[in-house]
C-alpha positions as CSV (number, residue, x, y, z in Angstrom):
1,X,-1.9,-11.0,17.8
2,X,-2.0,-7.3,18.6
3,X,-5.3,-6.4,20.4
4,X,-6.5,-2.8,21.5
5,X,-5.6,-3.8,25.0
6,X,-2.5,-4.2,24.5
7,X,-1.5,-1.7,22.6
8,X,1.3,1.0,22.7
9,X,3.9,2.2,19.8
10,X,6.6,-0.1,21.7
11,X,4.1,-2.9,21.5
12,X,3.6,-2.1,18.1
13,X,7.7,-1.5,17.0
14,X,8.0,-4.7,19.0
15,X,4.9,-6.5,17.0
16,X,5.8,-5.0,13.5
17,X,9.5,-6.3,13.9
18,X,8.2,-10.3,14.0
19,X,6.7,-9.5,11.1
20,X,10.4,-8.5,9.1
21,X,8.9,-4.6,9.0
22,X,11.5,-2.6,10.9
23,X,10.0,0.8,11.7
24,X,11.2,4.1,13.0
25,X,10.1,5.3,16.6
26,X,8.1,8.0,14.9
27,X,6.6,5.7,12.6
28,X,5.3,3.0,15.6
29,X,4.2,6.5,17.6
30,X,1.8,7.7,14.6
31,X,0.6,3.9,13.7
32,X,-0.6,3.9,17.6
33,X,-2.2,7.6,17.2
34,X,-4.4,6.8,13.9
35,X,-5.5,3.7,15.8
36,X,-5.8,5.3,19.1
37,X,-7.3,8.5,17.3
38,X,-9.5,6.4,14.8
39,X,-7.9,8.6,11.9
40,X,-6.6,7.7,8.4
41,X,-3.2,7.7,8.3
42,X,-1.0,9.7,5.4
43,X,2.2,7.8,4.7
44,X,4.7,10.0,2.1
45,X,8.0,9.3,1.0
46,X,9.9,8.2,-2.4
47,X,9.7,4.6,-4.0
48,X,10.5,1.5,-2.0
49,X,10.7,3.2,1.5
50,X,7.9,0.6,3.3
51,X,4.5,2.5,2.6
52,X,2.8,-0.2,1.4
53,X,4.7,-2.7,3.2
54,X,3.3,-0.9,6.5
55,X,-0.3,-1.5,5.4
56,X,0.5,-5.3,4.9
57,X,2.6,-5.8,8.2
58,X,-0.3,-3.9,10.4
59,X,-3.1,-6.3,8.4
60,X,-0.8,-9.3,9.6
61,X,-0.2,-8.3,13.3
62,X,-4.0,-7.7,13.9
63,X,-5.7,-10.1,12.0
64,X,-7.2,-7.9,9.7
65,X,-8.0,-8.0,6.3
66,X,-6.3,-6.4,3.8
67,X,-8.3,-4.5,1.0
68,X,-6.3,-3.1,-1.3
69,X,-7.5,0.2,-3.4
70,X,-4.6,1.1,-6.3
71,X,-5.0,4.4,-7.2
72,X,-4.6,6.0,-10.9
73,X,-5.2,8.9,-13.1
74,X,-8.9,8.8,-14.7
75,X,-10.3,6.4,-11.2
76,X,-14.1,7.4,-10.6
77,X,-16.1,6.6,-7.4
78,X,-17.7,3.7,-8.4
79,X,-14.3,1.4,-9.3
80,X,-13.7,2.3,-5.5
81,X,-17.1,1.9,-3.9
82,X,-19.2,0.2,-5.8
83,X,-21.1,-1.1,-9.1
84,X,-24.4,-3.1,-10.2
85,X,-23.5,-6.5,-11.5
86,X,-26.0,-5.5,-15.0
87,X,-25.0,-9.1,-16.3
88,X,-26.7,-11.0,-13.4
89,X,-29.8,-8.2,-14.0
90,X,-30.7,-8.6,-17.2
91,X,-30.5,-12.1,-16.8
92,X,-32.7,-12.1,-13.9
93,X,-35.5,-10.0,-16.0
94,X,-35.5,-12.7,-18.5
95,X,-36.0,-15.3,-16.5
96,X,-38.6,-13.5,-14.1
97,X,-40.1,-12.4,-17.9
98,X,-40.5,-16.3,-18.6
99,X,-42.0,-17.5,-15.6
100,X,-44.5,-14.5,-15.4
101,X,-45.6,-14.3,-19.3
102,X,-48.5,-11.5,-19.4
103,X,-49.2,-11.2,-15.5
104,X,-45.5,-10.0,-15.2
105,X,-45.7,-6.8,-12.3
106,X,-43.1,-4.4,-13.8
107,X,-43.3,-2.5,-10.6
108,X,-41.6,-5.5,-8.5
109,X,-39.4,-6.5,-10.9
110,X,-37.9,-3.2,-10.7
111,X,-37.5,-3.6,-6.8
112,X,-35.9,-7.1,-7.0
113,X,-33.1,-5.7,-9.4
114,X,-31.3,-4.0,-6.5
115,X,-31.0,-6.7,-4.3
116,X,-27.6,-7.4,-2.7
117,X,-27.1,-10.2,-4.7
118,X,-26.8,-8.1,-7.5
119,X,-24.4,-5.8,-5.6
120,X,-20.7,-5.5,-6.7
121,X,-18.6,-4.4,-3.4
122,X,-15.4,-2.6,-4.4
123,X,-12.3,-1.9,-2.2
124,X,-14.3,1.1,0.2
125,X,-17.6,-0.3,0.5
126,X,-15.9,-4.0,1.2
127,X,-13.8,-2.1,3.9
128,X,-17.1,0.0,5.6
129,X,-19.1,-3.5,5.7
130,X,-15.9,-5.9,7.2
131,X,-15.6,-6.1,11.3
132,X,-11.9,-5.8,10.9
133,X,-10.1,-4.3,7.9
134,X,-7.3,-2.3,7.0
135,X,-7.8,-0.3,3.6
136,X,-5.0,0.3,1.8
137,X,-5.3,3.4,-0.7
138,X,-2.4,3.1,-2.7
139,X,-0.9,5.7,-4.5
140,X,-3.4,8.5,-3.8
141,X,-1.3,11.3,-5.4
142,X,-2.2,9.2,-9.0
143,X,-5.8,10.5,-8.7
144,X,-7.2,13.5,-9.3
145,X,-9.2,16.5,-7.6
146,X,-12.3,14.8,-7.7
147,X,-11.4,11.4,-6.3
148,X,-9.6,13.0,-3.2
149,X,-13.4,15.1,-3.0
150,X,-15.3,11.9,-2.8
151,X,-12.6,10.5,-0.3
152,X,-13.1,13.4,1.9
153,X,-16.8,12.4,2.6
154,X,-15.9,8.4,3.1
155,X,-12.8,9.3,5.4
156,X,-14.8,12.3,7.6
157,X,-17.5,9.6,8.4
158,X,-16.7,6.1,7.5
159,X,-20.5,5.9,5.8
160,X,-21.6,6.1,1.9
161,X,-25.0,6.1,0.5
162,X,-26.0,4.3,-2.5
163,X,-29.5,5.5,-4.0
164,X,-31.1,2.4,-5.2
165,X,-29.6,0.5,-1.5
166,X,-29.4,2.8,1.0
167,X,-26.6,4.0,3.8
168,X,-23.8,1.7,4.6
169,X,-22.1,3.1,8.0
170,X,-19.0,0.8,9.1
171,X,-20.2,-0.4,12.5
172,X,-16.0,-0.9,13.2
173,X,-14.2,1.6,10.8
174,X,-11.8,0.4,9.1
175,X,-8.0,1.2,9.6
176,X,-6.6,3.6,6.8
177,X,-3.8,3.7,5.0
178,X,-3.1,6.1,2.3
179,X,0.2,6.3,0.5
180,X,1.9,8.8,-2.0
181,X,5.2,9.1,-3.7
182,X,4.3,12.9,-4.0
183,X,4.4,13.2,-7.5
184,X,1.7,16.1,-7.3
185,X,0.6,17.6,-4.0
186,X,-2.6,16.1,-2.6
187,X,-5.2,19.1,-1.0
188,X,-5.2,20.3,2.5
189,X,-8.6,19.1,3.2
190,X,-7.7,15.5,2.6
191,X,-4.4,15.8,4.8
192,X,-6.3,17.5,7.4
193,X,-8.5,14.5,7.9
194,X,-5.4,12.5,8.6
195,X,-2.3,11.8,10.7
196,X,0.9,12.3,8.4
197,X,4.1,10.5,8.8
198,X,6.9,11.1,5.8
199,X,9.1,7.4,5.7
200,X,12.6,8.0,4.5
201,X,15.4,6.0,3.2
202,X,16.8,4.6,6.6
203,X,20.4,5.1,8.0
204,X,23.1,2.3,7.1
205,X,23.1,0.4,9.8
206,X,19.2,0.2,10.0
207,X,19.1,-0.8,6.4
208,X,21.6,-3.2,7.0
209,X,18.9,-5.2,9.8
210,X,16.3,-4.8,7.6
211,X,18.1,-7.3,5.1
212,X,19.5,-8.9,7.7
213,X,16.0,-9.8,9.1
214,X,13.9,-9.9,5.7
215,X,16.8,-12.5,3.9
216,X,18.3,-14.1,6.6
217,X,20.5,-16.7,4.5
218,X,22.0,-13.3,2.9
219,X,25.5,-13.3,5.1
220,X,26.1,-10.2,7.1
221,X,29.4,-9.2,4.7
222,X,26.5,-9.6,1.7
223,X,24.5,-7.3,3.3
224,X,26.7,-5.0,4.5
225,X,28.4,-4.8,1.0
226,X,24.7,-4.4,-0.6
227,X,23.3,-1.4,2.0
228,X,26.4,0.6,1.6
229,X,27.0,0.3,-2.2
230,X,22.8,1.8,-2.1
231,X,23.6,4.0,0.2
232,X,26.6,5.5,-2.1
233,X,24.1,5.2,-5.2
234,X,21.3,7.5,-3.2
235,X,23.6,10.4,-2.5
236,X,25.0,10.8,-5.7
237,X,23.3,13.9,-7.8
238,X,23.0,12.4,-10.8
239,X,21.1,9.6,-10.6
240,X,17.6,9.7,-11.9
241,X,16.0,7.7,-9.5
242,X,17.3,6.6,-6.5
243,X,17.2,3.2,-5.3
244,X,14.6,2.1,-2.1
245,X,15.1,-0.5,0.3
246,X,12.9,-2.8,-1.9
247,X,15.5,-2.5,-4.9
248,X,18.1,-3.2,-2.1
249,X,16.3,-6.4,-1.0
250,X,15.9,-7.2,-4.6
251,X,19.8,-6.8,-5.0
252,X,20.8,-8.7,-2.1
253,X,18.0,-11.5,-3.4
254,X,19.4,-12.0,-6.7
255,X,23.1,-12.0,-5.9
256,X,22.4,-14.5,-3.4
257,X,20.2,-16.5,-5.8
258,X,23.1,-16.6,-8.2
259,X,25.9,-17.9,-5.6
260,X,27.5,-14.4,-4.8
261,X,29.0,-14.4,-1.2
262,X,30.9,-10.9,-1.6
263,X,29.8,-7.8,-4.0
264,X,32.0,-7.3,-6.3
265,X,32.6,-5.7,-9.6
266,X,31.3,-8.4,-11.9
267,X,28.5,-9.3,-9.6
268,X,27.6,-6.0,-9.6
269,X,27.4,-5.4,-13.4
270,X,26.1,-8.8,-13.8
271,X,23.2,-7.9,-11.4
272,X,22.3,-3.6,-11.8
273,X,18.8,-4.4,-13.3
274,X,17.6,-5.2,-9.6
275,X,18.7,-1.9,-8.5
276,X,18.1,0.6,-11.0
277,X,15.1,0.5,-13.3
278,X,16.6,3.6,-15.6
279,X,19.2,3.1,-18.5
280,X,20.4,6.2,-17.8
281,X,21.6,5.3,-14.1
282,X,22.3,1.8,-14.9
283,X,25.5,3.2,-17.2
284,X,26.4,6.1,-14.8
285,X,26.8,3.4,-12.2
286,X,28.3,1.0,-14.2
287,X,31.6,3.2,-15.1
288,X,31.5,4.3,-11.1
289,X,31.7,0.9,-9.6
290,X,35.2,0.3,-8.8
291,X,35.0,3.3,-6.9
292,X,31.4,2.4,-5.3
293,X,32.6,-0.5,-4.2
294,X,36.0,0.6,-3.3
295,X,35.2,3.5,-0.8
């Protein structure tokens, strides 16, 4: 397990690599800065490039635990922080209201209703109260202006106050992982607060290892055969959305799955849904395989 002791960004490469997560140089540098540096860390790039995956591997090689926050349009403060379980309450003021009859004491009834028992942690405020986390705040660029203002506050000081409880300061700050896919960009003041690192689709022979290592009953022809035809795919122009390395370990999956040792024409027709999620591209690709696969 990877301890504070012992670690450097080749320690970390080295550690994320037993894990089947194959980064960059610059990628193990930054993950050992935001560590080193105690600061959130900003991880863009398109679809399927590792973001997440990241997150997960770095939750693995420490021991940590992963809480997860999935980010979308219309999220308020409280699904990320936290809520009053009003269930459990108004159960609790019938039963006290049983028991007490006449001599009930409004007054201290009021004061047991905010108990932590009654206290709903969500992702952030189960992160700021664990001794060893890694929050993962997926998708931030799916929230809005608001969300990214509340973030600023949590991420500038790892501490949140709730009115009826009080301050909750992480005694070990959690590790922080935010992701986007950039579909709008997020405000300076939130990037600021953060180390950024953009993930791109990896070179050939790089996503060849990584399906090599993930799948390692694919054959090396298979995954050869699968990185390139990807790799052709991505760098044509008109393709709506181009394929990640998770749609190419989801291609290599399924043709091994259904007994394909080569790619080839017909097990490429047979098996386009696990590359590309877009009618559009599935036909384009379709009449361009023989040449695809024939380059």
């Amino acid at each position: 397990m990877l301890t504070s002791a012992t670690m450097s960004p080749a320690a970390i490469a080295e550690a994320l690599r037993s894990t089947g997560y194959l980064p960059s140089e610059g990628l193990s540098t930054v993950v050992f800065l935001a560590t080193a540096m105690n600061r959130p860390l900003l991880l863009e790039g398109e679809p399927g490039t590792g973001k997440t995956s990241l997150a997960e591997a770095w939750a693995m090689i420490t021991g940590a635990e992963l809480i997860r926050l999935q980010c979308y349009e219309g999220i308020e403060a409280s699904q990320a922080l936290y809520d009053w379980d009003f269930a459990r309450q108004i159960l609790h003021i019938r039963a006290v209201e049983a028991v007490a009859g006449d001599d009930l004491d409004v007054r201290a009834l009021e004061e047991t209703l905010f108990h932590e028992r009654f206290l709903l942690e969500r992702p952030i405020l189960k992160a700021l109260r664990s001794s060893n986390a890694v929050l993962l705040i997926d998708e931030i660029d799916r929230a809005d202006d608001e969300f990214e203002a509340f973030l600023l506050e949590v991420l500038s000081t790892f501490a949140v106050t709730i009115p009826e409880y009080g301050e909750v300061r992480a005694a070990n700050p959690p590790m922080v992982v935010l992701t986007s896919n950039r579909t709008r960009e997020l405000h300076d003041a939130l990037k600021r607060r953060c180390l950024y690192h953009w993930i791109d689709h990896p070179q050939l022979a790089r996503e060849i290892e990584i399906i090599r290592t993930r799948l390692p009953d694919v054959s090396a022809q298979l995954a050869t055969q699968v990185a390139t035809a990807v790799h052709r795919i991505r760098t044509s122009d008109d393709i709506l959305k181009p394929p990640g390395v998770a749609e190419s370990l989801d291609w290599a999956r399924a043709l091994q799955r259904l007994g394909h040792e080569q790619l080839d024409v017909a097990a490429a027709a047979e098996t386009l849904g696990a590359v590309l999620k877009y009618r559009e591209d599935a036909e384009r690709v379709r009449r361009a395989l023989e040449a695809i696969l024939s380059r």
